[in-house]
N, C-alpha and C positions, 0 to 999 in steps of 0.2 A: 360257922361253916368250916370243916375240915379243908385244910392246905391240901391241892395238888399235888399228887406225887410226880417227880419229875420218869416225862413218858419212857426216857430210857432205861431207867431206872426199871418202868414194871416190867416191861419186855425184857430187861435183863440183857441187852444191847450197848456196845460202844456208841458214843456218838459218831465214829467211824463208820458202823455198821453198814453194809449193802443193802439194797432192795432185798432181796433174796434171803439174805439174814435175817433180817425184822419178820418178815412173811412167816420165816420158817420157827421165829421166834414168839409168835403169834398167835401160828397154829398151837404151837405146844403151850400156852396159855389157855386157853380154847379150851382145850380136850381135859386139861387138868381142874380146871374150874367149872366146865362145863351142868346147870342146874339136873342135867337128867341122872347126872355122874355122883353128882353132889345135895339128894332131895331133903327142900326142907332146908339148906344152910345158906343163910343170908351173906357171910362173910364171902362165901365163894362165890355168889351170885355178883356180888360187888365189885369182886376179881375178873369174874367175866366181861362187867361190863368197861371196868377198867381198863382191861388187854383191848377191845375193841374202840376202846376211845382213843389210846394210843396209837392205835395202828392204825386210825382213820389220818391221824396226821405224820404220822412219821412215815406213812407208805403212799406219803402225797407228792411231790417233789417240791410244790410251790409252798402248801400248808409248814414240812417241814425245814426250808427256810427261811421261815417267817418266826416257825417256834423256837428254829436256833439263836434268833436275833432276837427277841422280844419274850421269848418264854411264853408261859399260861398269857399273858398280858397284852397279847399282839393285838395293837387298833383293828377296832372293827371284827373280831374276833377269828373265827376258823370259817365261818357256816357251816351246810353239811350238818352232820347229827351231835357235834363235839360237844361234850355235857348233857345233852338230853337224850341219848340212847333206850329207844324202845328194846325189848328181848325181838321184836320180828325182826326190827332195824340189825340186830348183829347175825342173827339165822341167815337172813339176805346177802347180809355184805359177804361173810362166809362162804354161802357157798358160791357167790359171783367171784371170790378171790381164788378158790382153790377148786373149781370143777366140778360140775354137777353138783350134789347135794351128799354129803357124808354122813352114813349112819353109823350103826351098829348100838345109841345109845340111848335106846330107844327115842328114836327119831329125830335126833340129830341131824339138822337140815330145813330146808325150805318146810315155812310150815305156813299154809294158803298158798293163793294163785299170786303171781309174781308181782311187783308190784311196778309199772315202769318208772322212771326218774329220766325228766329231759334233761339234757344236756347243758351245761355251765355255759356263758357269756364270758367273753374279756374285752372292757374297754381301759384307753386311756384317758385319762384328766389332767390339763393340764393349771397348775395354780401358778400364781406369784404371791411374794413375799406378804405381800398384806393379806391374801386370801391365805393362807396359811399359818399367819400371826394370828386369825381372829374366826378361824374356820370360815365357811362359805356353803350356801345351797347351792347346785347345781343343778339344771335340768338337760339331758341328754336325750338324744333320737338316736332309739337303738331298731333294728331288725329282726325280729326275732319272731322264732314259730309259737304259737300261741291256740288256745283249744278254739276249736270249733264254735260258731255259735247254735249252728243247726241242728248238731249231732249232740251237743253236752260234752264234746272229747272222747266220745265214746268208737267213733266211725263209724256205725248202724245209724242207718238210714232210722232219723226223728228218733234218734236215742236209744231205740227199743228195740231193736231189728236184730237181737243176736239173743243165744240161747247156752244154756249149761254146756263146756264140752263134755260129749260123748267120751270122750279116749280116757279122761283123768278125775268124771265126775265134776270136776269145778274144783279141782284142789291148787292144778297147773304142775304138778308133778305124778310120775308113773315110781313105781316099788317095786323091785326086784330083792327077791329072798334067794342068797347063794351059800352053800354049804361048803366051808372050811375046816383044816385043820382044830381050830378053834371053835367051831362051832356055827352056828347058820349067823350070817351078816345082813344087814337091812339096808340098803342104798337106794340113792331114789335119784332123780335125775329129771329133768323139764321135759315135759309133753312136748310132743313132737306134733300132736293135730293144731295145739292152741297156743305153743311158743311159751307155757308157762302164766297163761292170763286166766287161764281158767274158762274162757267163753271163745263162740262159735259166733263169726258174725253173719246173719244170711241174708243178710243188703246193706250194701256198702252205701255210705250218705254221697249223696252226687256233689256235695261243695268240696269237700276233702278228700275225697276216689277213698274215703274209707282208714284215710291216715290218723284220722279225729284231730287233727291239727293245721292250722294254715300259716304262711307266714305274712306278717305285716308289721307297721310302721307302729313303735310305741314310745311316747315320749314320758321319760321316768326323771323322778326327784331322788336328789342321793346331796343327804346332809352330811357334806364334810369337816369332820373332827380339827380345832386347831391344834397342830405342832407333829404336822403327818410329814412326812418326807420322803426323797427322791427313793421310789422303790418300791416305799410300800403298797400293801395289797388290800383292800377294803372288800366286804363280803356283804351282798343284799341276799339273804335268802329267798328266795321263789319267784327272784325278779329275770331269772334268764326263762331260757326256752321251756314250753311246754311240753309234757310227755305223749308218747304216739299211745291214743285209747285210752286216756287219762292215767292218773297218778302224779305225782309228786313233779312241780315246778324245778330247774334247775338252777343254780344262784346266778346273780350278777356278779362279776369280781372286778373291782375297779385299779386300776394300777396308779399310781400318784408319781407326775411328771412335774419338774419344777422349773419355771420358767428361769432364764439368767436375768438378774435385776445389772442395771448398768453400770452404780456405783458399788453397791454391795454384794457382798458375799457371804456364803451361809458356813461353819463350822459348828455340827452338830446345833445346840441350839443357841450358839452366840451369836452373832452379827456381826462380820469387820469388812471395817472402813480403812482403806489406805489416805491418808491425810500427808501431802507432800504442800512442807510447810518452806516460805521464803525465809534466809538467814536472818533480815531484819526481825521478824516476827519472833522467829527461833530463839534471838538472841535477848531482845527487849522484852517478848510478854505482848499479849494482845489476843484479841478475841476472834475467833474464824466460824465460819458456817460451815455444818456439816448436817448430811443426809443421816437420815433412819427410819424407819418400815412406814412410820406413819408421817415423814415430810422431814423439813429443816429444819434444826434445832443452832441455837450461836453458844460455844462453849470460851471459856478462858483458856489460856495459853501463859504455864508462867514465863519467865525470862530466863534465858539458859537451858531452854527445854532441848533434848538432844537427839539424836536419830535413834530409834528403837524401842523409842519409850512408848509405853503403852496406856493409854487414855481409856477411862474402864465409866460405861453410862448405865448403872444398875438398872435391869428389871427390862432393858431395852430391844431385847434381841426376841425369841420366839419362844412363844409356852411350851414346855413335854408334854406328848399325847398325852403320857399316863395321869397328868395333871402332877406333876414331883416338881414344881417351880419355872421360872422364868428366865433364861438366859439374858444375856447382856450384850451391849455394842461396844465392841471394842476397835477402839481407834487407834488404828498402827503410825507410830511419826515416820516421816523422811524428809530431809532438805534438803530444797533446790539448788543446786548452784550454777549459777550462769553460764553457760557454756561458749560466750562470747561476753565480755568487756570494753569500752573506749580506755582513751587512753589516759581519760580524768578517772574514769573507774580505776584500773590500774593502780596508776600512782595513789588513790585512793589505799586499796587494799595492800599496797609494799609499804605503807605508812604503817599501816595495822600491824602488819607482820612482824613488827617488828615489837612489839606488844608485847611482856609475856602471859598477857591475858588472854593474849589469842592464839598460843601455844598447846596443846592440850597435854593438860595434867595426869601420871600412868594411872590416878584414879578415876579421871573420866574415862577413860580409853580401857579401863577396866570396865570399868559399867556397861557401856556400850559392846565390846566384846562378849561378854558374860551372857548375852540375852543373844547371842547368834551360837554360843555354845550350848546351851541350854535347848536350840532346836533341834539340833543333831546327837542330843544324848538320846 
């Protein structure tokens, strides 16, 4: 399978680029590739349908910060038509992007009666760390408009209660031929009897007043992917609302919330643990319990262990979507110090002090230093 080309790239667009840029960068894709323009050549059909894939996500707001962050690769992909573009699928987007229907090449523009597409859904999901370690099904109650069952989605009363329109013939667009400088032009533009469906309805279905769609209660399953994170955007095609007089489902989009775990914390896909260790332990060696996604695990401790050191538990943290490996638990040290003493403790530790074992050496105090500069580079 041929590599993706990266979409700014075909548009010939900054990644800066504007809305209005991309559009207009789009268009001029379009027109230059265009099959009527170009009969017979595969390359530029390719191109065409190329520029229209690009522009399906880069003139998205939410598709194209998904593609900034994750590229071709983003979990749960784009939905929407991204890879699978029909030639009607870009005729349509087309002329819903830029008005009415543009010819001039030979017949450039809506080709059939319109076709509707309900409306996209957005919910939130909310996971925790183990749902997220090891993916999770979910089942959700959503609201959502949904086809009729009386009418077929159709809003004619028992399905059948409408007829060809008169005004456009059933094509859903009217043709105006205008004579220019350049020669006579061909534009077309949506029927104004039938809104571009191509049909006349002459009895409206009494459940729906003729909408072909009602709303109600549906309870959907959405299998979520392990090693998703705070942000991301998951896509069910056909699972949001349904179109008015049928046509094409709108997606589900699911947005991924992550719960806060109590002891840990997430950095990309590692795992850390703050472990605030007592001096005895610090200094002798000894074994402590510590938290990770799937429960307690007891690790060693050797003696002399120092503040900043960092305790590293392979394979133990959260998988990458893309499936590219397993992050780790990383165990951050700190130790305690008493913030109160007796006065046996005391004399205790001004014995010690006096140690020069318990002095610290400019190589430890290099060490320890060296891992708090290291943050700040």
């Amino acid at each position: 399978m041929a590599k993706k080309r990266d979409y700014y790239e075909v548009l010939e667009v900054s990644r800066s680029a504007t809305y209005e840029e991309i559009k207009k960068a789009y268009r001029k894709k379009a027109i230059q590739h265009h099959p009527d323009k170009n009969p017979g050549d595969k390359e530029a059909e390719d191109k065409f349908k190329e520029a229209a894939e690009a522009f399906e996500i880069l003139g998205d707001e939410d598709k194209r910060a998904r593609y900034d962050r994750y590229g071709h690769d983003a979990p749960g992909g784009f939905g929407g038509h991204a890879g699978g573009f029909s030639m009607d699928d870009i005729f349509s987007q087309f002329g819903d992007i830029f008005g009415g229907h543009f010819g001039g090449f030979g017949g450039f523009g809506q080709r059939g009666p319109r076709v509707n597409r309900g409306s996209d859904l957005r919910v939130k999901v909310k996971l925790n760390l183990s749902e997220i370690a090891k993916g999770v099904e979910k089942k959700i109650k959503v609201k959502k408009f949904v086809s009729c069952s009386h009418c077929h989605g159709t809003g004619a009363d028992g399905g059948t209660a409408y007829e060809t329109c008169s005004t456009c013939k059933g094509s859903g667009v009217v043709t105006r031929v205008v004579n220019t400088i350049l020669g006579q032009m061909q534009t077309q533009s949506t029927c104004p009897t039938c809104q571009g469906e191509g049909k006349e309805i002459k009895k409206k279905c009494s459940h729906c007043q003729g909408e072909g769609i009602l709303r109600e209660e549906e309870v959907i399953t959405i299998n979520i992917p392990a090693g998703v994170a705070e942000g991301m955007q998951l896509s069910l095609s056909g699972k949001g609302n349904a179109a008015r007089h049928g046509g094409v489902n709108g997606d589900l989009l699911i947005l991924v919330e992550e719960e806060a775990h109590p002891e840990l914390f997430r950095d990309d896909n590692d795992v850390v643990y703050n472990l605030l260790l007592d001096i005895t332990t610090a200094a002798l060696g000894g074994s402590v319990v510590v938290p990770t996604i799937d429960g307690k695990v007891k690790i060693n401790v050797d003696a002399g262990t120092q503040p900043g050191t960092v305790l590293r538990l392979k394979n133990k943290g959260l998988p990458s979507v893309n499936r590219y490996g397993t992050g780790d638990l990383l165990i951050n040290i700190s130790i305690y110090v008493p913030e109160k003493v007796s006065d046996k403790e005391k004399k205790a530790l001004e014995e010690l002090s006096q140690s020069e074992n318990f002095k610290p050496s400019p190589s430890i105090k290099e060490k320890i230093f060296s891992h708090f500069r290291r943050m700040f580079d």
